[in-house]
DRENDO-1510 file (C-alpha; in Angstrom, 1 decimal, always signed):
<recs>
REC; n; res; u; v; w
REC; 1; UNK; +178.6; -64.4; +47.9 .
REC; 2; UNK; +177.0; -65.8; +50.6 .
REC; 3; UNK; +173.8; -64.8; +52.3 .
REC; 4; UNK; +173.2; -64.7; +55.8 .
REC; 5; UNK; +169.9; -66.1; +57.2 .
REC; 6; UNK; +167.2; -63.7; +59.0 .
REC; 7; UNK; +167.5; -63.5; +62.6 .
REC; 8; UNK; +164.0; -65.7; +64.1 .
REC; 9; UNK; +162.1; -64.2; +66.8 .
REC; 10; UNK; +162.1; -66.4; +69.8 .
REC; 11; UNK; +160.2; -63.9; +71.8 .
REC; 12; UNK; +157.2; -63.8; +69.8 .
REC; 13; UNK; +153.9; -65.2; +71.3 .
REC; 14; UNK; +152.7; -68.7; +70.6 .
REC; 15; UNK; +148.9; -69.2; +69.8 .
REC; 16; UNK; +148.0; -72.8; +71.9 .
REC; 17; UNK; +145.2; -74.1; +70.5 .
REC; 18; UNK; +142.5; -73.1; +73.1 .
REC; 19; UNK; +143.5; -69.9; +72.1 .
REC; 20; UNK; +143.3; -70.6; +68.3 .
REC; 21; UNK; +139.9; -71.9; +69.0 .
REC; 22; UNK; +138.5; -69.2; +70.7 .
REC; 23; UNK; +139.8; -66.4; +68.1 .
REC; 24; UNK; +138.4; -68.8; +65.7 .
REC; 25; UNK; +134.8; -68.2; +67.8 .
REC; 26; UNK; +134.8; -64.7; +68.1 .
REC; 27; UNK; +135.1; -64.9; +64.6 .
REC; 28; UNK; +132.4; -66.4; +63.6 .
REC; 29; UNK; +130.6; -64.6; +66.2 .
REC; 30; UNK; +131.2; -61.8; +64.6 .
REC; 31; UNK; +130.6; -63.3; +61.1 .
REC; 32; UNK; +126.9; -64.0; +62.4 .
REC; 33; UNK; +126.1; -61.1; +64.4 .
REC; 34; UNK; +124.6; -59.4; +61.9 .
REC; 35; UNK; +122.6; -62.7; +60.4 .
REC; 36; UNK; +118.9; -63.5; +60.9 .
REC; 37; UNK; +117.5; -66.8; +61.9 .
REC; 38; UNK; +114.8; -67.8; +59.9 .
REC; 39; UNK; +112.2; -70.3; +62.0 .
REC; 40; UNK; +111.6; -73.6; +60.6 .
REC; 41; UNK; +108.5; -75.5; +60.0 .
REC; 42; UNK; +108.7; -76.7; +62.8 .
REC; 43; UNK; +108.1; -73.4; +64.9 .
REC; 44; UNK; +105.5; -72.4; +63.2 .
REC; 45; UNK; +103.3; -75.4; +63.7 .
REC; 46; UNK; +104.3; -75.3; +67.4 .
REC; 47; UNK; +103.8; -71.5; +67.4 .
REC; 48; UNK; +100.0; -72.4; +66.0 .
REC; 49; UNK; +99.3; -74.7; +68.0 .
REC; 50; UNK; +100.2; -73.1; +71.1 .
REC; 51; UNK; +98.2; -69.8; +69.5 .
REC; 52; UNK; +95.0; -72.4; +69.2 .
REC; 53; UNK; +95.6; -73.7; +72.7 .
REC; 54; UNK; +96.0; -70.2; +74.0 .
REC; 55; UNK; +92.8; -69.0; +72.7 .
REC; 56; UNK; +90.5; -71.7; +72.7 .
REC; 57; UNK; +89.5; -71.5; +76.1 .
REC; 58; UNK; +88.1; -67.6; +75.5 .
REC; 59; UNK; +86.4; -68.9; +72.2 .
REC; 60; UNK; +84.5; -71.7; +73.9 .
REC; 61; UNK; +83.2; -68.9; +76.9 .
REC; 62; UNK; +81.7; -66.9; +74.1 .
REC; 63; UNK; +80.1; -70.0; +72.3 .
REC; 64; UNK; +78.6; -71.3; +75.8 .
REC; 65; UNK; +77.7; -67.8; +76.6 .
REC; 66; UNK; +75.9; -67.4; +72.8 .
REC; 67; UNK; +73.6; -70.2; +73.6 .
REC; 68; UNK; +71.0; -71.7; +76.0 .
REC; 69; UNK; +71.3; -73.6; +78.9 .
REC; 70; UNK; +69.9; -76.6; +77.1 .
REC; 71; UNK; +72.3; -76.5; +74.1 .
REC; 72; UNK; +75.6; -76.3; +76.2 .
REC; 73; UNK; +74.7; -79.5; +78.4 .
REC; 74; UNK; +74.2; -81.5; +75.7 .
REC; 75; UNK; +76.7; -83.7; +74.0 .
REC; 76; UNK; +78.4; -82.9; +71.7 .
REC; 77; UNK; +78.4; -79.5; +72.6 .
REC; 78; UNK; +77.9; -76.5; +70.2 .
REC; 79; UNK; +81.2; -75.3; +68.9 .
REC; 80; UNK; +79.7; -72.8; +66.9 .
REC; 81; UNK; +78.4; -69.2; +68.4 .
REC; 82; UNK; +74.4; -69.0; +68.9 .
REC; 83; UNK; +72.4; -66.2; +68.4 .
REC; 84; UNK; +71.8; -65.4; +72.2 .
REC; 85; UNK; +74.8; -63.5; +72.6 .
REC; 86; UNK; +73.9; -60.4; +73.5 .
REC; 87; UNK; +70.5; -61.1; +75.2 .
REC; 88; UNK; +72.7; -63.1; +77.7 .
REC; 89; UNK; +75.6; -60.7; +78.2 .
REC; 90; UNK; +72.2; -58.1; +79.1 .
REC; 91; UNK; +70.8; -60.6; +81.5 .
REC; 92; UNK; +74.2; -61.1; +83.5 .
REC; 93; UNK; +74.8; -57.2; +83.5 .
REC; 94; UNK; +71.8; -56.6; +85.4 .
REC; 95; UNK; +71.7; -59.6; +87.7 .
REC; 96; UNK; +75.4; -59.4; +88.6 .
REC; 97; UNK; +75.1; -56.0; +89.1 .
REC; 98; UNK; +78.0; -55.8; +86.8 .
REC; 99; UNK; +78.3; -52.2; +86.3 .
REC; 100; UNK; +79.3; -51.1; +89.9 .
REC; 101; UNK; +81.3; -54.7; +90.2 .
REC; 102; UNK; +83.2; -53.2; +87.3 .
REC; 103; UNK; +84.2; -49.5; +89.0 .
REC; 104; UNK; +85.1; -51.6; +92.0 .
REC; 105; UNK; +87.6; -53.8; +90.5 .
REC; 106; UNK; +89.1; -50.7; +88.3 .
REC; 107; UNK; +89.4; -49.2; +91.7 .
REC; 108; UNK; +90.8; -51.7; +93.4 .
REC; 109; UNK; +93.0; -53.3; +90.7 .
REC; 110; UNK; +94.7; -49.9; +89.5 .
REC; 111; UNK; +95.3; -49.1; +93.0 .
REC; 112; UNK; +97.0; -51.9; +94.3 .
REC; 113; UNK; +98.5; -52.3; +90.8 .
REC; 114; UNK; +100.2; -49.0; +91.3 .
REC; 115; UNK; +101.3; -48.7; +94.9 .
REC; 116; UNK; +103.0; -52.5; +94.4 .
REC; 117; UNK; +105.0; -51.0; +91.5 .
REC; 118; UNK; +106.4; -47.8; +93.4 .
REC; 119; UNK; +106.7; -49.2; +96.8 .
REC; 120; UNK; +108.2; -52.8; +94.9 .
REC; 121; UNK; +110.7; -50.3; +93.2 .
REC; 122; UNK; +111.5; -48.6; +95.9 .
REC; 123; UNK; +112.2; -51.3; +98.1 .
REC; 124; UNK; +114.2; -53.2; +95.4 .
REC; 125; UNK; +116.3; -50.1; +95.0 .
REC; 126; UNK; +117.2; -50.4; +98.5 .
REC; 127; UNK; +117.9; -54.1; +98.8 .
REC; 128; UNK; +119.5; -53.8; +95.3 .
REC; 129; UNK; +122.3; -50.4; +95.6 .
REC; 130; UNK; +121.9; -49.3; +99.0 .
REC; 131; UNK; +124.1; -50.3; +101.5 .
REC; 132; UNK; +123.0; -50.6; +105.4 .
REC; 133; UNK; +122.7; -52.6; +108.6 .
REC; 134; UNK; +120.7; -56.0; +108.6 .
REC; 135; UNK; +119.7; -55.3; +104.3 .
REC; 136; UNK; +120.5; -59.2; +103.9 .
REC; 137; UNK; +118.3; -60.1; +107.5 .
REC; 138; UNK; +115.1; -57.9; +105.9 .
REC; 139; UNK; +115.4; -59.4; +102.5 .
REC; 140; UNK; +115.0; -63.0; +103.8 .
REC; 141; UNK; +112.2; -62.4; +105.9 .
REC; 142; UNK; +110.2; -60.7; +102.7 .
REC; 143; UNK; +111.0; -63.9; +100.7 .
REC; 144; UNK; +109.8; -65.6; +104.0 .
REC; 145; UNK; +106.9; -64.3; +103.6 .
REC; 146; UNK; +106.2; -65.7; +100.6 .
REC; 147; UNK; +106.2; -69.0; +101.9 .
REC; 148; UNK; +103.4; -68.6; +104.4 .
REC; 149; UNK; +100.2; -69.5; +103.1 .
REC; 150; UNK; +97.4; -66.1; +102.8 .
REC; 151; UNK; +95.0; -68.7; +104.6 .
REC; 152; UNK; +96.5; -68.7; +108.0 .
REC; 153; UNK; +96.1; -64.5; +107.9 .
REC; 154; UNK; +92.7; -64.4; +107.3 .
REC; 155; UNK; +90.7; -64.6; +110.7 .
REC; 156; UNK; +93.3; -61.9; +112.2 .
REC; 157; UNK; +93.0; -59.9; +109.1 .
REC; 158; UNK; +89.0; -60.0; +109.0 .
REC; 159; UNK; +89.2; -58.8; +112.9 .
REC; 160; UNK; +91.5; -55.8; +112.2 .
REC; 161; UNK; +89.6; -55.0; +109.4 .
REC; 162; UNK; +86.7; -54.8; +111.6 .
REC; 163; UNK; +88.1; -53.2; +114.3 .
REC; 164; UNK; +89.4; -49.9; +111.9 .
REC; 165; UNK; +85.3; -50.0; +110.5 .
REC; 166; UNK; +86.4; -51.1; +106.9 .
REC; 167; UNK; +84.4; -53.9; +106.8 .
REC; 168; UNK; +82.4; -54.3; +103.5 .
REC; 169; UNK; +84.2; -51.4; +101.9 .
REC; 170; UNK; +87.0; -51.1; +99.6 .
REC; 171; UNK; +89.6; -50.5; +101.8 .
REC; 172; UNK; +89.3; -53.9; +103.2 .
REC; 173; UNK; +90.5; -55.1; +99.9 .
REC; 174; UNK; +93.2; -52.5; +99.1 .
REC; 175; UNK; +95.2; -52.3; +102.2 .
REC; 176; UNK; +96.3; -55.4; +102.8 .
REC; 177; UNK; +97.4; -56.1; +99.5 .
REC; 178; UNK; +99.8; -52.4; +98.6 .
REC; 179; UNK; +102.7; -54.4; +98.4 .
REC; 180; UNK; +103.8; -57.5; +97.3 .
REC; 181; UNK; +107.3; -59.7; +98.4 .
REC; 182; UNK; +107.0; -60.8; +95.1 .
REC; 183; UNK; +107.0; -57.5; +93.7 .
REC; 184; UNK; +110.2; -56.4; +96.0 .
REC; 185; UNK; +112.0; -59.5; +95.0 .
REC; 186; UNK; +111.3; -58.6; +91.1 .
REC; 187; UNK; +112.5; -55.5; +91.2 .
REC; 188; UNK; +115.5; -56.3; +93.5 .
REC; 189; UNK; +116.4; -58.7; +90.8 .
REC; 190; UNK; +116.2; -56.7; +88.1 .
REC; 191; UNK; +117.8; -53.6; +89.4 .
REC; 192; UNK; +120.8; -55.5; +90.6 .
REC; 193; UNK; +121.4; -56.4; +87.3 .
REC; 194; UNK; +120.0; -53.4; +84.9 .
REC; 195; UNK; +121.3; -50.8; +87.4 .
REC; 196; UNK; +125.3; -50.2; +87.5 .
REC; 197; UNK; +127.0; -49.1; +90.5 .
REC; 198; UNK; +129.2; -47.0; +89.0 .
REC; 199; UNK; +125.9; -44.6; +88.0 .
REC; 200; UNK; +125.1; -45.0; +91.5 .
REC; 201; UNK; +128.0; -43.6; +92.6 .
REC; 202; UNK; +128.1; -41.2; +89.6 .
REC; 203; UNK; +125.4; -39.4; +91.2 .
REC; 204; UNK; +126.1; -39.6; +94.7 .
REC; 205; UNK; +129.5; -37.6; +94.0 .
REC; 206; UNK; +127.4; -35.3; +91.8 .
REC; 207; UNK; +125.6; -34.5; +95.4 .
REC; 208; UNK; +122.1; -36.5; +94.7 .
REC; 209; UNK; +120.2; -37.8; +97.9 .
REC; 210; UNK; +118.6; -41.2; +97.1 .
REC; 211; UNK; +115.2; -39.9; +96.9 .
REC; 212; UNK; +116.9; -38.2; +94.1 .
REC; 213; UNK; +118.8; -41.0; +92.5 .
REC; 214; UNK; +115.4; -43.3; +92.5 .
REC; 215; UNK; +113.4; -40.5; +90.8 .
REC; 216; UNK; +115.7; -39.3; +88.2 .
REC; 217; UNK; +118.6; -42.9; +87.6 .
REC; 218; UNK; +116.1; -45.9; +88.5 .
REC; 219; UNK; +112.8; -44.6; +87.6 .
REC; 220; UNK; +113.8; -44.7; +84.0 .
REC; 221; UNK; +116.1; -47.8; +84.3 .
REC; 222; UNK; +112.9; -49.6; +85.9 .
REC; 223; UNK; +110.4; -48.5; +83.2 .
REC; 224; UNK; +110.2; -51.6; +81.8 .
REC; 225; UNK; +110.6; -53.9; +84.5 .
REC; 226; UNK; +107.7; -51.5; +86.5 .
REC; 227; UNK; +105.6; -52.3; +83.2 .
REC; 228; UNK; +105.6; -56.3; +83.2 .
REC; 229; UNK; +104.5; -56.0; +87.3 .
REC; 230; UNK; +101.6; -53.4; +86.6 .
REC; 231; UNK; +100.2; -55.8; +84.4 .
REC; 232; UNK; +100.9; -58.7; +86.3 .
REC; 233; UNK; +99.5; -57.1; +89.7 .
REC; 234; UNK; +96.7; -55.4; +88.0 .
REC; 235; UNK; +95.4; -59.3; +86.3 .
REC; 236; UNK; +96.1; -61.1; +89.6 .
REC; 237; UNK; +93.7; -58.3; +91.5 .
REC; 238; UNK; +91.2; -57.8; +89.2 .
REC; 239; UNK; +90.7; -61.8; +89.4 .
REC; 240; UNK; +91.2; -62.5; +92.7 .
REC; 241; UNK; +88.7; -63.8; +94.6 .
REC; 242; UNK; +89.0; -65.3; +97.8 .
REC; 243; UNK; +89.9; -62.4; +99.6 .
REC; 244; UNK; +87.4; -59.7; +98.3 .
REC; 245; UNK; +84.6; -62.8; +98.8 .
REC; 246; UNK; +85.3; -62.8; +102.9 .
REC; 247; UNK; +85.2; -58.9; +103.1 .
REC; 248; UNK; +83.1; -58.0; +101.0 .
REC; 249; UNK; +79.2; -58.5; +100.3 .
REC; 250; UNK; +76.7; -58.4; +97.1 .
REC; 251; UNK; +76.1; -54.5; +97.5 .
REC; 252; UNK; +79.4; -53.6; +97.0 .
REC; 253; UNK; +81.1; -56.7; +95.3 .
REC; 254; UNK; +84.4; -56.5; +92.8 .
REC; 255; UNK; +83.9; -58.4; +89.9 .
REC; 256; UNK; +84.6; -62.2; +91.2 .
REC; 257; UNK; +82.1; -61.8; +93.8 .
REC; 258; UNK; +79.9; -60.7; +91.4 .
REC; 259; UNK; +79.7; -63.4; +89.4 .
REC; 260; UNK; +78.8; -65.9; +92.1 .
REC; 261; UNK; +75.6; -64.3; +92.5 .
REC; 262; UNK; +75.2; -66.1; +88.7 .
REC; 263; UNK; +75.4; -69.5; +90.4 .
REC; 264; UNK; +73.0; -69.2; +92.7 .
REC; 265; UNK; +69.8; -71.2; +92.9 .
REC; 266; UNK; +69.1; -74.8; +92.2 .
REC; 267; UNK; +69.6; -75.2; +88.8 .
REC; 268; UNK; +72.9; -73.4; +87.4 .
REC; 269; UNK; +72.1; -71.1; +84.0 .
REC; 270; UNK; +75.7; -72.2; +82.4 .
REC; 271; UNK; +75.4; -69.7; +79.0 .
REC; 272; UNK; +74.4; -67.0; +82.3 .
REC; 273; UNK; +77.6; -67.9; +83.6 .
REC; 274; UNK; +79.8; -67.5; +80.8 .
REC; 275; UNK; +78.4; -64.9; +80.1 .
REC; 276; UNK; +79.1; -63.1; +83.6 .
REC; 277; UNK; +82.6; -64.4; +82.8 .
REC; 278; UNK; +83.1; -63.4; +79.7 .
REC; 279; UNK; +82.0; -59.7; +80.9 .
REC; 280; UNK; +84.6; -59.9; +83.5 .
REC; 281; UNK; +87.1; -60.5; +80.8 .
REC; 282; UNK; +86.4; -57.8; +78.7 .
REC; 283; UNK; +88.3; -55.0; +80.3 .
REC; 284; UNK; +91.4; -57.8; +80.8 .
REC; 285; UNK; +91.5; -57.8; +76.7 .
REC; 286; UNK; +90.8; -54.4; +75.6 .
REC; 287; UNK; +93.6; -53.1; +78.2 .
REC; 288; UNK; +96.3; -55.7; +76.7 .
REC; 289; UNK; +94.8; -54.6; +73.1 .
REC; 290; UNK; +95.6; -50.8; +74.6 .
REC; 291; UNK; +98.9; -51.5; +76.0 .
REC; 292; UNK; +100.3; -54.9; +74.3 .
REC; 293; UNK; +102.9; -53.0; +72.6 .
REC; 294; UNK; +104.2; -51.4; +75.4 .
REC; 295; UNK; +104.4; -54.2; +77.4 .
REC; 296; UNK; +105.5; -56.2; +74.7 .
REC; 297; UNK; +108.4; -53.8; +74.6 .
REC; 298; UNK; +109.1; -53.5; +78.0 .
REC; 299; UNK; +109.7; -57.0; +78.4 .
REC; 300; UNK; +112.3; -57.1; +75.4 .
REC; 301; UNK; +113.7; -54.2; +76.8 .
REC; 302; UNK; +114.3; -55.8; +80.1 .
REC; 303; UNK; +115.4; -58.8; +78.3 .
REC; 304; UNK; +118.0; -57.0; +76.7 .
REC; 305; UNK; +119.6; -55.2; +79.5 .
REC; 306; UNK; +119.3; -58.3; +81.3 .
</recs>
């Protein structure tokens, strides 16, 4: 009795090694997807000693600002806090007029802060989903923009400011600034790649205008990218200086102008100084205490869909 041999399949596929190789990876892709990598020794004394660089700088402004003039000039310095902490922070509240510096810079930082978010998200939307004439043209000449030193606009700027009678006032300060090319091109950015088409397109068959689409589909898809560039807008406003300095004068300062009145006179009060500074910083820290999480988050989140 004899027995006949199976037929073999000359039609069936052939694995070649790449493709061996990357079934193989997806794998042990999928082997590890679920696995947590534990950091090394390593990363935690770089970690520490980036946390220690990080804050030193804010720890050595409340020493200096502790003290008096006399300790912090001499060498070594104190590293230790003094006992004039408080006495000091009193002195540059009233000389700096720090309370209405204060209101100024919340006005003027939450302000600009704000309108840069919407008016960067809108425009972002636009460059990013909407399709129309010259979009490429107007794109490059806001990231042109960005390559033209603030300097060159300020003599022009200072004469239209005082030509619309805003000179020494808070408009001045908030106009100019209501939008940002960096701003636009962050959001642009983002939106181009958090944002799909297809929901675009979802909606526009659904019958949504675009003033509906960007209030209801990118408003939410934006939240956390809008997030990061509040924060950043609101820290770079509340600190800058040079701007605010040429508009603006002692009665009606924003916080960096403030402070310079510290520095006045002959001989320099460096623990008045710090002080000032360290006043000025105090609203920076307690908001990122506030709202740390949620930016914290929003970056993740935007990491993620990214």
């Amino acid at each position: 009795m004899t027995t006949e041999s199976l037929p073999v399949r000359t039609d069936a596929p052939r694995r070649t090694p790449a493709k061996k190789t990357a079934a193989r990876g997806r794998r042990l892709l999928g082997q590890r997807a679920g696995r947590q990598h534990h950091a090394g020794p390593l990363a935690y004394v770089l970690l520490v000693i980036t946390a220690i660089l990080s804050i030193f700088p804010l720890y050595w402004t409340m020493v200096a600002a502790s003290t008096d003039n006399t300790r912090v000039s001499q060498t070594p310095p104190p590293f230790l806090p003094g006992p004039n902490l408080f006495s000091n922070l009193a002195r540059a509240w009233d000389e700096a007029a720090m309370g209405k510096a204060m209101i100024n810079s919340l006005i003027v930082a939450g302000v600009i802060a704000l309108s840069t978010v919407f008016f960067a998200t809108l425009a972002g939307f636009a460059f990013a989903k909407l399709r129309f004439k010259g979009r490429n043209v107007l794109l490059m000449l806001v990231i042109g923009t960005m390559m033209v030193p603030p300097q060159l606009g300020v003599v022009p700027l200072f004469m239209m400011m005082s030509e619309l009678g805003w000179s020494q006032q808070l408009p001045a300060v908030i106009f100019p600034t209501l939008v940002s090319a960096v701003g636009v091109f962050f959001m642009r950015q983002y939106l181009g790649e958090a944002l799909p088409d297809e929901l675009v397109e979802a909606a526009r068959v659904d019958g949504a205008h675009s003033l509906r689409i960007f209030w209801s589909i990118v408003l939410p898809v934006a939240r956390p990218a809008m997030a990061v560039l509040f924060m950043i807008t609101f820290v770079h406003a509340w600190n800058d200086f040079f701007w605010p300095f040429v508009v603006l004068d002692m009665t009606n300062p924003t916080v960096p102008v403030a402070l310079t009145q510290l520095s006045a006179g002959y001989i320099r009060d460096q623990s008045l100084i710090m002080a000032g500074a360290l006043l000025g910083t105090l609203p920076l820290l307690v908001m990122f205490i506030v709202f740390g999480r949620q930016i914290v988050s929003g970056i993740m989140a935007g990491a993620v869909k990214g």
